[in-house]
PyMOL Python script that loads the backbone (N, CA, C, O; Angstrom):
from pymol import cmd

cmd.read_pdbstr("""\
ATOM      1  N   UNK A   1     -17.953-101.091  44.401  1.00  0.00           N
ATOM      2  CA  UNK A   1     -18.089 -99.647  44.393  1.00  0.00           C
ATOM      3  C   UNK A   1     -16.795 -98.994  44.871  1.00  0.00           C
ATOM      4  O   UNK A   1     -16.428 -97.880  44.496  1.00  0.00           O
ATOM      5  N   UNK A   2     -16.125 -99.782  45.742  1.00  0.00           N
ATOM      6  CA  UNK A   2     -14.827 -99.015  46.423  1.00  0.00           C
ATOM      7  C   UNK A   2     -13.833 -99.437  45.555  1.00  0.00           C
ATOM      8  O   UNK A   2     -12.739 -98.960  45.858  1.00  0.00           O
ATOM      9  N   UNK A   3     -13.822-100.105  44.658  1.00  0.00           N
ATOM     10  CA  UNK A   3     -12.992-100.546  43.599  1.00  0.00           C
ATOM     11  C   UNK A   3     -13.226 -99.367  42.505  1.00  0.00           C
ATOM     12  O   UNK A   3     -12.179 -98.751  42.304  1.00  0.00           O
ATOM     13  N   UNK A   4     -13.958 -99.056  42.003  1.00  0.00           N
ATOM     14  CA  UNK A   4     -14.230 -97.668  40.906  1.00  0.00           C
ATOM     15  C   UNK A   4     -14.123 -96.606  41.692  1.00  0.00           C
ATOM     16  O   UNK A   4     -13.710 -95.722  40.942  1.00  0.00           O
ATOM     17  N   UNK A   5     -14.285 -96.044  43.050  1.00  0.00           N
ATOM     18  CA  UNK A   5     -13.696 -94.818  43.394  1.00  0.00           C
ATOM     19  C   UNK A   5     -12.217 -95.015  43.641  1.00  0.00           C
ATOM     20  O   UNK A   5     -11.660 -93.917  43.631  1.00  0.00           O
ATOM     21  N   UNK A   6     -11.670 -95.664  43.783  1.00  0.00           N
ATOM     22  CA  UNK A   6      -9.883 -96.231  44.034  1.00  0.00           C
ATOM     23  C   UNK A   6      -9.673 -95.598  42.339  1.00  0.00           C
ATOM     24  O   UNK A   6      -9.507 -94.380  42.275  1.00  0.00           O
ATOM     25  N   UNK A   7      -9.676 -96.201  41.311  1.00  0.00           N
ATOM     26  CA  UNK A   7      -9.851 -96.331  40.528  1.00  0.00           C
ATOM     27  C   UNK A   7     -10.017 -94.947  39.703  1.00  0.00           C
ATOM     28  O   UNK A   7      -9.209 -94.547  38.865  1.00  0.00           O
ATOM     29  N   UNK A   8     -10.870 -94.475  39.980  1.00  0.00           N
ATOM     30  CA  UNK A   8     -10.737 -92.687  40.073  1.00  0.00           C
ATOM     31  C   UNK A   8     -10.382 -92.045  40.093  1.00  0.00           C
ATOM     32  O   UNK A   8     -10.117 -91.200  39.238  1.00  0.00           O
ATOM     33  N   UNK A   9     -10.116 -92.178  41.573  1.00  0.00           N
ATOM     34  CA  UNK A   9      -9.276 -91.593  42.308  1.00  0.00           C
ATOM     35  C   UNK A   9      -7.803 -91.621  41.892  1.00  0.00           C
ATOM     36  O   UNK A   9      -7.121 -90.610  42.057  1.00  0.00           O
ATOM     37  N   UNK A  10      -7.261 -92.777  41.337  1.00  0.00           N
ATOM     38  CA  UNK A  10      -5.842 -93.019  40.948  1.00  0.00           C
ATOM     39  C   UNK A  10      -5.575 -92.156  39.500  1.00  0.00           C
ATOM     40  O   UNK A  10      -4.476 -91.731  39.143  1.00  0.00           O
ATOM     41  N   UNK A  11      -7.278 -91.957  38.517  1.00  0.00           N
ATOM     42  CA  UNK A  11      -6.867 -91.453  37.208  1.00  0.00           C
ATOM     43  C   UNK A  11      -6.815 -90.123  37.577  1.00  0.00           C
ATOM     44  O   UNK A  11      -6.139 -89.466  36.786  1.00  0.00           O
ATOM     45  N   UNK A  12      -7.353 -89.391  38.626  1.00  0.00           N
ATOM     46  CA  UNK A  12      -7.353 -88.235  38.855  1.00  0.00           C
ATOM     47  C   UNK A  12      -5.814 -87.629  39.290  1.00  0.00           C
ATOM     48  O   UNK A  12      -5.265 -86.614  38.863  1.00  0.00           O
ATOM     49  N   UNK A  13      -5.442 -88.366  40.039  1.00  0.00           N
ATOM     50  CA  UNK A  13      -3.715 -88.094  40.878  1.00  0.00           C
ATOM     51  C   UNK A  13      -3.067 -88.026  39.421  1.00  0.00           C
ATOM     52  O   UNK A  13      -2.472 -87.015  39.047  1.00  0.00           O
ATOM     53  N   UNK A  14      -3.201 -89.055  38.692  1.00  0.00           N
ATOM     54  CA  UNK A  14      -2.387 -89.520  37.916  1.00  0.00           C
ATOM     55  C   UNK A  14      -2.161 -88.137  36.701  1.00  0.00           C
ATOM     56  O   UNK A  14      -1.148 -87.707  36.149  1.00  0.00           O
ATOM     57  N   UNK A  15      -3.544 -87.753  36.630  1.00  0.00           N
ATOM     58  CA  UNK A  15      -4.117 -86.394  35.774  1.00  0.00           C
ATOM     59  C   UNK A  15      -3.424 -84.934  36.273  1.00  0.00           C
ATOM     60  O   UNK A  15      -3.007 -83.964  35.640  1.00  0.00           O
ATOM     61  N   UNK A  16      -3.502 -85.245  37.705  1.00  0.00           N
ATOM     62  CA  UNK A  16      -2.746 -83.877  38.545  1.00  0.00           C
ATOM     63  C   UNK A  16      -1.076 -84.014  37.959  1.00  0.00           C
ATOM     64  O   UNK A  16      -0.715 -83.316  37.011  1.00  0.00           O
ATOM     65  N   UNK A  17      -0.411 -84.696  38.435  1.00  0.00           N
ATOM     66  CA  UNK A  17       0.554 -85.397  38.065  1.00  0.00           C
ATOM     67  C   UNK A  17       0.869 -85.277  36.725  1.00  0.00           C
ATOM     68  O   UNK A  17       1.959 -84.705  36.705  1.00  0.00           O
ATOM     69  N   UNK A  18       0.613 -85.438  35.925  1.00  0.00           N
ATOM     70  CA  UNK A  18       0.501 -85.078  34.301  1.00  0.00           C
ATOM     71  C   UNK A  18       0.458 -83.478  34.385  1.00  0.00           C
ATOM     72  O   UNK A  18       1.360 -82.711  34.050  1.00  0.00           O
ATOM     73  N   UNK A  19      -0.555 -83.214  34.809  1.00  0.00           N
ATOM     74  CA  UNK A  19      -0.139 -81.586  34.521  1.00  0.00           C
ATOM     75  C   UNK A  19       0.179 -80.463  35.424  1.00  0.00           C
ATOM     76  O   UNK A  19      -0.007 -79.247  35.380  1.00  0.00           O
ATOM     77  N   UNK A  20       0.759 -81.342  36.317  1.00  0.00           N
ATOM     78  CA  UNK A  20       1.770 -80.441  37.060  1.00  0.00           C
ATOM     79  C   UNK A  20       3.463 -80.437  36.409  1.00  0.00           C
ATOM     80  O   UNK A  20       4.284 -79.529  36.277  1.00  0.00           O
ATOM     81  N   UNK A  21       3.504 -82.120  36.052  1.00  0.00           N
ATOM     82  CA  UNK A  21       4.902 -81.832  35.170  1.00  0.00           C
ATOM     83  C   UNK A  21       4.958 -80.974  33.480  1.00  0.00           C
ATOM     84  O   UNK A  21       5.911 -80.360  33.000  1.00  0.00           O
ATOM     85  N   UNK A  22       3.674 -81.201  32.912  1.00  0.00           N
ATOM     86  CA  UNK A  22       3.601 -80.456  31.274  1.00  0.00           C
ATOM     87  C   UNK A  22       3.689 -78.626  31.801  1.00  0.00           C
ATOM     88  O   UNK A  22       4.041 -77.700  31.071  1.00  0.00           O
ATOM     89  N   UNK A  23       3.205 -78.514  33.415  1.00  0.00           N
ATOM     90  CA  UNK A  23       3.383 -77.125  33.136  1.00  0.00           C
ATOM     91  C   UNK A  23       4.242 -76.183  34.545  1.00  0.00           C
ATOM     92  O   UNK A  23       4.008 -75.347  35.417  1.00  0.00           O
ATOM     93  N   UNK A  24       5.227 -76.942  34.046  1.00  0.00           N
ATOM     94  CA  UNK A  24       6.430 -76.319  35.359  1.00  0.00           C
ATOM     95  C   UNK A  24       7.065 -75.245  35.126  1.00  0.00           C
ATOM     96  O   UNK A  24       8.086 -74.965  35.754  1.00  0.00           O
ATOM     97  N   UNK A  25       6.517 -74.403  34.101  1.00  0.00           N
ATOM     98  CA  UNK A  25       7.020 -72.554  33.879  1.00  0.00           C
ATOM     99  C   UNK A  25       6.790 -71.884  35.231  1.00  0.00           C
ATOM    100  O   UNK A  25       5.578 -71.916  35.443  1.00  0.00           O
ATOM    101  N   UNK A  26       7.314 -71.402  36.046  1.00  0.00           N
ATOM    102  CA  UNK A  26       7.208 -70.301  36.929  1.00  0.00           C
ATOM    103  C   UNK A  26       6.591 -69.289  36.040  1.00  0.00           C
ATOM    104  O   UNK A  26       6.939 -69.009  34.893  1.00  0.00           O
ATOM    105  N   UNK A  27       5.368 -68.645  36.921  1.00  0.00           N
ATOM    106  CA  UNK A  27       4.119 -67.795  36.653  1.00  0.00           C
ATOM    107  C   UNK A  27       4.619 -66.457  37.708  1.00  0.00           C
ATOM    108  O   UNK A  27       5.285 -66.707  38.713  1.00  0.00           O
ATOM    109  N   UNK A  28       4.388 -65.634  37.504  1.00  0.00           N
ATOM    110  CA  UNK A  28       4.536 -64.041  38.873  1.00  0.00           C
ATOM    111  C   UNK A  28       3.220 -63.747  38.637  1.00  0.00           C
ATOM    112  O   UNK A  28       2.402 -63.724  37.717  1.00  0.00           O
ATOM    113  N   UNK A  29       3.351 -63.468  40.151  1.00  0.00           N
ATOM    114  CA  UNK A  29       2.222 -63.220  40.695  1.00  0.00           C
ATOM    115  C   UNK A  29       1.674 -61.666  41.469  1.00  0.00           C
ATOM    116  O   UNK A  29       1.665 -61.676  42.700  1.00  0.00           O
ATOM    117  N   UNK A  30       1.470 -61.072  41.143  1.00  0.00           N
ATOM    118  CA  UNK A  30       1.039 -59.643  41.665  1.00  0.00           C
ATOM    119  C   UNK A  30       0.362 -59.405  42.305  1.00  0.00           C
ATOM    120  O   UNK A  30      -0.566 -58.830  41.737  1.00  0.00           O
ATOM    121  N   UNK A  31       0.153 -59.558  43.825  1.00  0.00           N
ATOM    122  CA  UNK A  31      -1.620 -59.492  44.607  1.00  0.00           C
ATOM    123  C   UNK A  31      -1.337 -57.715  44.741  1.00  0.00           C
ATOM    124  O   UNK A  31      -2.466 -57.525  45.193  1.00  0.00           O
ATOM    125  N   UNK A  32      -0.851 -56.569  44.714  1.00  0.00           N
ATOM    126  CA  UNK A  32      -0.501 -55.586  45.302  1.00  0.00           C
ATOM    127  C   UNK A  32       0.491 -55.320  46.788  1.00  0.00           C
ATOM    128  O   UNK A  32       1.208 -54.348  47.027  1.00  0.00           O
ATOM    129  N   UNK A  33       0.248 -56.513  47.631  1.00  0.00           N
ATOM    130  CA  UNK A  33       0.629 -56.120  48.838  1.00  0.00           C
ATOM    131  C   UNK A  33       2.182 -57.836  48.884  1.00  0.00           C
ATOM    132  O   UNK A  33       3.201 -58.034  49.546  1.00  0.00           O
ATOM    133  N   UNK A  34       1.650 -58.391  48.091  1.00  0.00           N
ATOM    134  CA  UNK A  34       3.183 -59.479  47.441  1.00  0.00           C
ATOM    135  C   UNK A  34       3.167 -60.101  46.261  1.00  0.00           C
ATOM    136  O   UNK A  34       2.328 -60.487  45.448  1.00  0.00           O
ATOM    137  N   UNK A  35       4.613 -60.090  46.425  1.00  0.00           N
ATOM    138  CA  UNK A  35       4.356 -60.214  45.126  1.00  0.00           C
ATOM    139  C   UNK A  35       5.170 -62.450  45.181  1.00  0.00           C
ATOM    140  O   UNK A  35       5.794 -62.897  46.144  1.00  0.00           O
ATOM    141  N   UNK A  36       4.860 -63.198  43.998  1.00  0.00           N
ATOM    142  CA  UNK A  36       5.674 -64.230  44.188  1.00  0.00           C
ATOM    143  C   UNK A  36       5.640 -65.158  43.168  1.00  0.00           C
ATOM    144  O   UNK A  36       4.806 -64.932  42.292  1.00  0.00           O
ATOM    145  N   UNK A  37       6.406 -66.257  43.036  1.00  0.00           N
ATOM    146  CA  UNK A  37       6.299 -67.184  41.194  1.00  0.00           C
ATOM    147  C   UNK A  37       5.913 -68.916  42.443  1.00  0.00           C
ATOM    148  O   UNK A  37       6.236 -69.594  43.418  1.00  0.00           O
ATOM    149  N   UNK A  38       4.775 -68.640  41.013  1.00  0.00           N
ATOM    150  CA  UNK A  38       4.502 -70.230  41.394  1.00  0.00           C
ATOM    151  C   UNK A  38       4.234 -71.377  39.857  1.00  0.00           C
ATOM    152  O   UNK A  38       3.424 -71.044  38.991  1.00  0.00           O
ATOM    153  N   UNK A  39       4.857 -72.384  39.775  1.00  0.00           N
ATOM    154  CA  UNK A  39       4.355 -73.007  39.057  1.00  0.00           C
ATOM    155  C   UNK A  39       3.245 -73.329  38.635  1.00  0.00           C
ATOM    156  O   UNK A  39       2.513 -74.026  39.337  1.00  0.00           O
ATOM    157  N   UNK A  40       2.792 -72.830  37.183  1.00  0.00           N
ATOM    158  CA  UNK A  40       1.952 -73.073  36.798  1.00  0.00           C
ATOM    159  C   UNK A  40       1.188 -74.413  37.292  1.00  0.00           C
ATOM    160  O   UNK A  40       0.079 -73.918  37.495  1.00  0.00           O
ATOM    161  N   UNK A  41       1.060 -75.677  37.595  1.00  0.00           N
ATOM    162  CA  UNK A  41       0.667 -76.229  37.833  1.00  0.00           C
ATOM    163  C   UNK A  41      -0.222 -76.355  39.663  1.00  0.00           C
ATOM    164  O   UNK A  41      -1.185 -76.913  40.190  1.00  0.00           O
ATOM    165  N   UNK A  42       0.765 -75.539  39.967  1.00  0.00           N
ATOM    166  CA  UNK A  42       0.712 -75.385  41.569  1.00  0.00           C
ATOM    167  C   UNK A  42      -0.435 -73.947  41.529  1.00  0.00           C
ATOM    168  O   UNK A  42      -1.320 -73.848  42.379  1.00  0.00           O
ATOM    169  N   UNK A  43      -0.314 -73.277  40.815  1.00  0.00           N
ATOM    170  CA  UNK A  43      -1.138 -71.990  40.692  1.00  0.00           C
ATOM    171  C   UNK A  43      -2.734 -72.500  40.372  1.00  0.00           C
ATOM    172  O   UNK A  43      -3.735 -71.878  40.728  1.00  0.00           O
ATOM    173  N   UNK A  44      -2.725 -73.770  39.620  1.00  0.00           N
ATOM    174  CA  UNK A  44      -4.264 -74.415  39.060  1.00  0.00           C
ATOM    175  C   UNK A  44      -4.393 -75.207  40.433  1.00  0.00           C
ATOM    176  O   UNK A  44      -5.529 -75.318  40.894  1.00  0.00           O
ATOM    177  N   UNK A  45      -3.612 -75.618  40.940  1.00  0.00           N
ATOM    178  CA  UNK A  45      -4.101 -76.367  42.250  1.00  0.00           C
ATOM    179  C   UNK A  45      -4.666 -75.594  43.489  1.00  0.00           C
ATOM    180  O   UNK A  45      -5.484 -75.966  44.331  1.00  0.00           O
ATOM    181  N   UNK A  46      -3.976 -74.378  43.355  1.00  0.00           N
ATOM    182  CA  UNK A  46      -4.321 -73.739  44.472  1.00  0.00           C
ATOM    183  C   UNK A  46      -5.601 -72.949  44.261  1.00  0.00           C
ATOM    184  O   UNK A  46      -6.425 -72.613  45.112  1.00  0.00           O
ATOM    185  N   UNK A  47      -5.601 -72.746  43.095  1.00  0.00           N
ATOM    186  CA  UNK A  47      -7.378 -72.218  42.856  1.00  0.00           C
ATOM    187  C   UNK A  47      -8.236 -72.795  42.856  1.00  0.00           C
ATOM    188  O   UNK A  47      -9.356 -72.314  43.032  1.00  0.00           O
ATOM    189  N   UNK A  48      -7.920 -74.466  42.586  1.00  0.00           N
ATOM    190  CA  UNK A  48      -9.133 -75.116  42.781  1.00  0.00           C
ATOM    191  C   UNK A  48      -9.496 -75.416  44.019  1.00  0.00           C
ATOM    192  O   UNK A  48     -10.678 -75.652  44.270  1.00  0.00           O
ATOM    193  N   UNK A  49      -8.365 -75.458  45.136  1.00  0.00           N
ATOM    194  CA  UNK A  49      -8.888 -75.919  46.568  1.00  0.00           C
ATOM    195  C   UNK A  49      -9.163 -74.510  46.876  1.00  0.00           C
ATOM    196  O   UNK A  49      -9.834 -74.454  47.906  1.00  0.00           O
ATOM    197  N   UNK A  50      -8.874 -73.188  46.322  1.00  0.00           N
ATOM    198  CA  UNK A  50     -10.072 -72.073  46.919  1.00  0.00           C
ATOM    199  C   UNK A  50     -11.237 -72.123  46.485  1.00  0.00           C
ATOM    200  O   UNK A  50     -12.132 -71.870  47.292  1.00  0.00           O
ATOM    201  N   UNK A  51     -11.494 -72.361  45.501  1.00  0.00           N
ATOM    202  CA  UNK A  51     -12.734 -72.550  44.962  1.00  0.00           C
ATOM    203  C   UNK A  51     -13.520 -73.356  45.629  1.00  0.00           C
ATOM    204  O   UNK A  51     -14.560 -72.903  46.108  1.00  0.00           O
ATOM    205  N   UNK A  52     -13.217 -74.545  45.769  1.00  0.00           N
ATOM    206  CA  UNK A  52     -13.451 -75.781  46.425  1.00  0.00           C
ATOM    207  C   UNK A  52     -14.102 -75.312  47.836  1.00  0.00           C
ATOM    208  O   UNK A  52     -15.199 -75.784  48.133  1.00  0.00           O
ATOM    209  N   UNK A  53     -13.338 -74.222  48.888  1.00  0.00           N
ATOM    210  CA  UNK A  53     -13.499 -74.511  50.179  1.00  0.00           C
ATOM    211  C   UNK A  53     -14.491 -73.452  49.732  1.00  0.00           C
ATOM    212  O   UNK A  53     -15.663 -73.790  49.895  1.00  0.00           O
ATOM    213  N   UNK A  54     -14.192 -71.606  48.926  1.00  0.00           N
ATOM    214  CA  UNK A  54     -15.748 -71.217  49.016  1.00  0.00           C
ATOM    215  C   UNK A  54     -16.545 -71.595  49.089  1.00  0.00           C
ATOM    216  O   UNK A  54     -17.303 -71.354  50.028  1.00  0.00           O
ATOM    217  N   UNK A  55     -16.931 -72.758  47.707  1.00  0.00           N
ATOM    218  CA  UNK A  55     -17.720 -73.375  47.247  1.00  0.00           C
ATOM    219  C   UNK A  55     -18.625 -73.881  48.785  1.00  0.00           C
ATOM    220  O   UNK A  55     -19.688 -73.475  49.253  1.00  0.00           O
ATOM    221  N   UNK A  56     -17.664 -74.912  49.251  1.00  0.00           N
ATOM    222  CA  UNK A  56     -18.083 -75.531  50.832  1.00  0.00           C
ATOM    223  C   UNK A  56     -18.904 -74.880  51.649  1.00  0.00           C
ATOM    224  O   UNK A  56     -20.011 -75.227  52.063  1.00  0.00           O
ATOM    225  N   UNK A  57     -18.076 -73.573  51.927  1.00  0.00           N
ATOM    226  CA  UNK A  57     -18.231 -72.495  52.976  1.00  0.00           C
ATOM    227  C   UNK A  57     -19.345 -72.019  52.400  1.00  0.00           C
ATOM    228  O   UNK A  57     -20.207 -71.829  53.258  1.00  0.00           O
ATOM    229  N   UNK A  58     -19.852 -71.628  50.852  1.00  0.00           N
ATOM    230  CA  UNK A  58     -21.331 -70.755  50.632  1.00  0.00           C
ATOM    231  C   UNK A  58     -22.278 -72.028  50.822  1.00  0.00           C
ATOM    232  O   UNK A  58     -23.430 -71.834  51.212  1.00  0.00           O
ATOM    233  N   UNK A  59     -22.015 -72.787  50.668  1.00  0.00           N
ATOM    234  CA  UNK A  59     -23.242 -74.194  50.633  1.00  0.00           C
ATOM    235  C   UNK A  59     -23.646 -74.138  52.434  1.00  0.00           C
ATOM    236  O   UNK A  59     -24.737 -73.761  52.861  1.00  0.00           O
ATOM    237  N   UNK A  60     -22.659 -74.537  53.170  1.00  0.00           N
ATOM    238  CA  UNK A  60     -22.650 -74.986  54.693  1.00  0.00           C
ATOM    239  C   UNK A  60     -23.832 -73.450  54.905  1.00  0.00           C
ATOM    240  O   UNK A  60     -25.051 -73.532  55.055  1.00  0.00           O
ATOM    241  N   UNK A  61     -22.928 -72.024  54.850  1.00  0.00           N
ATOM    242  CA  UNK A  61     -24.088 -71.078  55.599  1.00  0.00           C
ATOM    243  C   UNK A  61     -25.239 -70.817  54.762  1.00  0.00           C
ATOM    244  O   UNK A  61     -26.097 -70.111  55.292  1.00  0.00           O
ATOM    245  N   UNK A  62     -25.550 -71.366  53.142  1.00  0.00           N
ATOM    246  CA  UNK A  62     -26.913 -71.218  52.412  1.00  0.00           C
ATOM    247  C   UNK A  62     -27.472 -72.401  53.745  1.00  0.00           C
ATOM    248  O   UNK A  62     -28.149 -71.913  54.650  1.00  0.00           O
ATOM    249  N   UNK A  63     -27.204 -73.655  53.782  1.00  0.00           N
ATOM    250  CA  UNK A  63     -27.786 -75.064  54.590  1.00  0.00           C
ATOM    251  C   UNK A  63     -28.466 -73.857  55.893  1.00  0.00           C
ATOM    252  O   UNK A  63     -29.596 -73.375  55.974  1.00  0.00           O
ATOM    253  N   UNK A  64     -27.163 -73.645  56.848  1.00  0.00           N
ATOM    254  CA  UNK A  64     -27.308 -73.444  58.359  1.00  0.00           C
ATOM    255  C   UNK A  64     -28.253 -72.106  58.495  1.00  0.00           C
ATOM    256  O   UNK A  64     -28.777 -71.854  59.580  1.00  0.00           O
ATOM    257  N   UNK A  65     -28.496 -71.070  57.101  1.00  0.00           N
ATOM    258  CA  UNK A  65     -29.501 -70.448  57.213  1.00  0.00           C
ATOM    259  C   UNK A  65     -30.499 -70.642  56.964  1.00  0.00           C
ATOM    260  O   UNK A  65     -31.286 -69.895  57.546  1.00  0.00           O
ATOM    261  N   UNK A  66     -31.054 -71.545  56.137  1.00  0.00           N
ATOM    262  CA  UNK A  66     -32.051 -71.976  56.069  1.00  0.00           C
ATOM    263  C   UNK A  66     -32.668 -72.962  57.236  1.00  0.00           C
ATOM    264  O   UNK A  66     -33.884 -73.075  57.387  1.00  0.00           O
ATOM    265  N   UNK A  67     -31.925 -73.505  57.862  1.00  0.00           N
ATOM    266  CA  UNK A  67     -32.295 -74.298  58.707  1.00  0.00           C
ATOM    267  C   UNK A  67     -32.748 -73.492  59.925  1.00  0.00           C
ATOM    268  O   UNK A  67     -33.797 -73.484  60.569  1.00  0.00           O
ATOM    269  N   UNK A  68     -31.584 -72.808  60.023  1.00  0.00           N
ATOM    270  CA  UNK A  68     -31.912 -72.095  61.045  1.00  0.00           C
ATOM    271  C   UNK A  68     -33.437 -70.852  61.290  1.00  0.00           C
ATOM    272  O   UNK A  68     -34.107 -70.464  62.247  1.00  0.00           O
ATOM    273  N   UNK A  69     -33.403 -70.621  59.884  1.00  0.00           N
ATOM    274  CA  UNK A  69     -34.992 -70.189  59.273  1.00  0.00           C
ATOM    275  C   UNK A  69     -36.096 -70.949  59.499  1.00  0.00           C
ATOM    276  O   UNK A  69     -37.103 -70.395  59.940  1.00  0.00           O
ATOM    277  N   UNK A  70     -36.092 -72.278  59.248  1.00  0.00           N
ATOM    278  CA  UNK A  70     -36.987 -73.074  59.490  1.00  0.00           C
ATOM    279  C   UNK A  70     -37.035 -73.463  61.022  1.00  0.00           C
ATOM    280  O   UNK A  70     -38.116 -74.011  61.235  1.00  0.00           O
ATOM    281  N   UNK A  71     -36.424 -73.400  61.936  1.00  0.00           N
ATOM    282  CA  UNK A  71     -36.469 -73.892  63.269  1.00  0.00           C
ATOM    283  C   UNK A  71     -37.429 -73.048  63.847  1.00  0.00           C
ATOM    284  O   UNK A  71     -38.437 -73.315  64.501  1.00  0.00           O
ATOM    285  N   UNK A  72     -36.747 -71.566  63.352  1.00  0.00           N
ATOM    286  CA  UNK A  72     -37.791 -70.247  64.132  1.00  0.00           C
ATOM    287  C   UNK A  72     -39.131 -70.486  63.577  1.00  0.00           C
ATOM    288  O   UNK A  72     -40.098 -70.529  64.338  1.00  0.00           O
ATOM    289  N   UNK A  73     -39.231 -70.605  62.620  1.00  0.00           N
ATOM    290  CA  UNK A  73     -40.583 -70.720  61.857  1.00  0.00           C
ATOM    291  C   UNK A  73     -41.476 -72.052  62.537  1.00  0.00           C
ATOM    292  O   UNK A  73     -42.704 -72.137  62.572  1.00  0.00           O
ATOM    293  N   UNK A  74     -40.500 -73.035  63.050  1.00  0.00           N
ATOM    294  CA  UNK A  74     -41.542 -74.341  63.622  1.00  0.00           C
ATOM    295  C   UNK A  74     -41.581 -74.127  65.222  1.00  0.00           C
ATOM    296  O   UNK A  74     -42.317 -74.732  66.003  1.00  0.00           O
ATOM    297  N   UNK A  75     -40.750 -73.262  65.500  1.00  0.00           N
ATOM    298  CA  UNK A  75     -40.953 -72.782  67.054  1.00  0.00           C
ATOM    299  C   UNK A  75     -42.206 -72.048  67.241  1.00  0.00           C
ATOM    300  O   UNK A  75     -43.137 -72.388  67.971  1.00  0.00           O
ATOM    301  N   UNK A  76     -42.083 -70.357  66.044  1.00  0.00           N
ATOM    302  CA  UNK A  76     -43.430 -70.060  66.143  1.00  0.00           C
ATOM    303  C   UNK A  76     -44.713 -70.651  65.828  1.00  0.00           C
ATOM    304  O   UNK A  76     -45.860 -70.240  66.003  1.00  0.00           O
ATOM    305  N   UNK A  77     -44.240 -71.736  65.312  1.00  0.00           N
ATOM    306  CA  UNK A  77     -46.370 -72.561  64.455  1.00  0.00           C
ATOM    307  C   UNK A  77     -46.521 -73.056  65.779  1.00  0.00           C
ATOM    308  O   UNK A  77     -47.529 -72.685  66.379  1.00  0.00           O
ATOM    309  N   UNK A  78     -45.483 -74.051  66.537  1.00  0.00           N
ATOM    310  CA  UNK A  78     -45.492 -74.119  67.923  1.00  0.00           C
ATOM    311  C   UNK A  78     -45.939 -73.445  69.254  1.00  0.00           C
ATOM    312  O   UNK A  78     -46.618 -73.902  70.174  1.00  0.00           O
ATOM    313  N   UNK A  79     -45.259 -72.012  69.056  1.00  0.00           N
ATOM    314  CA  UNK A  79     -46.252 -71.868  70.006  1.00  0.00           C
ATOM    315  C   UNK A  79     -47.976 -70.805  69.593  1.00  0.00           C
ATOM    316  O   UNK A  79     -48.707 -70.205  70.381  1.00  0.00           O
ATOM    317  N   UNK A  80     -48.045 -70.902  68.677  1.00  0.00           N
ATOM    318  CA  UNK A  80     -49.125 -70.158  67.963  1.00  0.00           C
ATOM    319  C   UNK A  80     -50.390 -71.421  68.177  1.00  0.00           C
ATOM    320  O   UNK A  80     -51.611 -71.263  68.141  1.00  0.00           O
ATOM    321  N   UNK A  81     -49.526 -72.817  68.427  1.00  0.00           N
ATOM    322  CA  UNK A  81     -50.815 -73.919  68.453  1.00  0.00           C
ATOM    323  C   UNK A  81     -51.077 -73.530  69.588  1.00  0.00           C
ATOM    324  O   UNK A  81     -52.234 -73.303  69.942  1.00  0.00           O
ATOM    325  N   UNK A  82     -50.051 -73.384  70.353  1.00  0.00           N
ATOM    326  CA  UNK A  82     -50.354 -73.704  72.183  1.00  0.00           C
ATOM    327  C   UNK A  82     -51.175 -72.774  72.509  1.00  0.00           C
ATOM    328  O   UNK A  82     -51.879 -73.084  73.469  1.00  0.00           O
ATOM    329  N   UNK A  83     -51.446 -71.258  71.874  1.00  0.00           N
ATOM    330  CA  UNK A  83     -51.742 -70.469  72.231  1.00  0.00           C
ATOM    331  C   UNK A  83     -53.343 -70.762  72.387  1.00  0.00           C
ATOM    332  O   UNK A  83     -54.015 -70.363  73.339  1.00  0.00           O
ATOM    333  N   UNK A  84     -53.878 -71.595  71.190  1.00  0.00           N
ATOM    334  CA  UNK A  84     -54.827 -71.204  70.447  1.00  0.00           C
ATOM    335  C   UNK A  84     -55.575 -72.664  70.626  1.00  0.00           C
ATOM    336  O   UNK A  84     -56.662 -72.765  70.057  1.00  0.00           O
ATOM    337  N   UNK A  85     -55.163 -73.630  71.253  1.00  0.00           N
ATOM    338  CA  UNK A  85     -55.725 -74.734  71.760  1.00  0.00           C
ATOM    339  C   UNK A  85     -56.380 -74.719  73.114  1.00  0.00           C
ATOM    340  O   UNK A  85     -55.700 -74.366  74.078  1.00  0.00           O
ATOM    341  N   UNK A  86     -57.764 -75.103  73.293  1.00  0.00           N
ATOM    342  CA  UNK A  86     -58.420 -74.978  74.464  1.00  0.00           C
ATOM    343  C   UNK A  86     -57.848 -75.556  75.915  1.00  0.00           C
ATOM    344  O   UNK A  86     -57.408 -76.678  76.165  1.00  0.00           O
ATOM    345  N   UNK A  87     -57.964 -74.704  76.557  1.00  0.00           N
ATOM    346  CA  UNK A  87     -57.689 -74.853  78.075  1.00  0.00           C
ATOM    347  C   UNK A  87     -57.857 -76.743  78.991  1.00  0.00           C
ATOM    348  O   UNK A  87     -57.234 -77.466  79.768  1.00  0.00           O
ATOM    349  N   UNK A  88     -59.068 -76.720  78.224  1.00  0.00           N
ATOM    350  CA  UNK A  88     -59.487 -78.184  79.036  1.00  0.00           C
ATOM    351  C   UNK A  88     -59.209 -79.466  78.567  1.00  0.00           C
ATOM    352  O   UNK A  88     -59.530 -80.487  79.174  1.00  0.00           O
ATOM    353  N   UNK A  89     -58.486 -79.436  77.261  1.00  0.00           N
ATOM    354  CA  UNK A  89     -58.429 -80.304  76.540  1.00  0.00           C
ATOM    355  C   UNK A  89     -56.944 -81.174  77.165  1.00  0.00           C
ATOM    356  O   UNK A  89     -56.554 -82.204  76.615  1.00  0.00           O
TER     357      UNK A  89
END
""", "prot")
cmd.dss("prot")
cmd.show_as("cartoon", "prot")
cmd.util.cbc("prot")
cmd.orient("prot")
């Protein structure tokens, strides 16, 4: 198994690599507040690791809210038992 992700992993570099050299045109870039040239290739890289970390970052707080939804929710069934369970028991 660690032999086919190596393996992968090497066609993927190898893929970056490929098209970072087919596309070495300097691109300009306009955000309003700078301006700057990046190689096309470097411009696809850098969007994918933003994408990438949104991506991360909306998953992690969809997870930690829900969880955190469910904790309150098993705290209250919790104490809604205690409430409601007889004294002598």
């Amino acid at each position: 198994m660690r032999l086919i992700v190596t393996l992968i992993l090497l066609i993927f570099i190898a893929a970056g690599i490929v098209l970072g050299a087919l596309n070495a045109d300097l691109v300009g870039y306009d955000l309003g507040f700078v301006r700057f040239e990046l190689p096309k290739g470097a411009a696809v890289l850098v969007a994918l690791v933003i994408g990438w970390l949104l991506g991360g970052l909306t998953a992690w707080l969809g997870l930690s809210s829900r969880q955190r939804r469910a904790r309150r929710q098993g705290a209250a069934d919790a104490r809604g038992k205690a409430k409601t369970s007889p004294a002598g028991a």
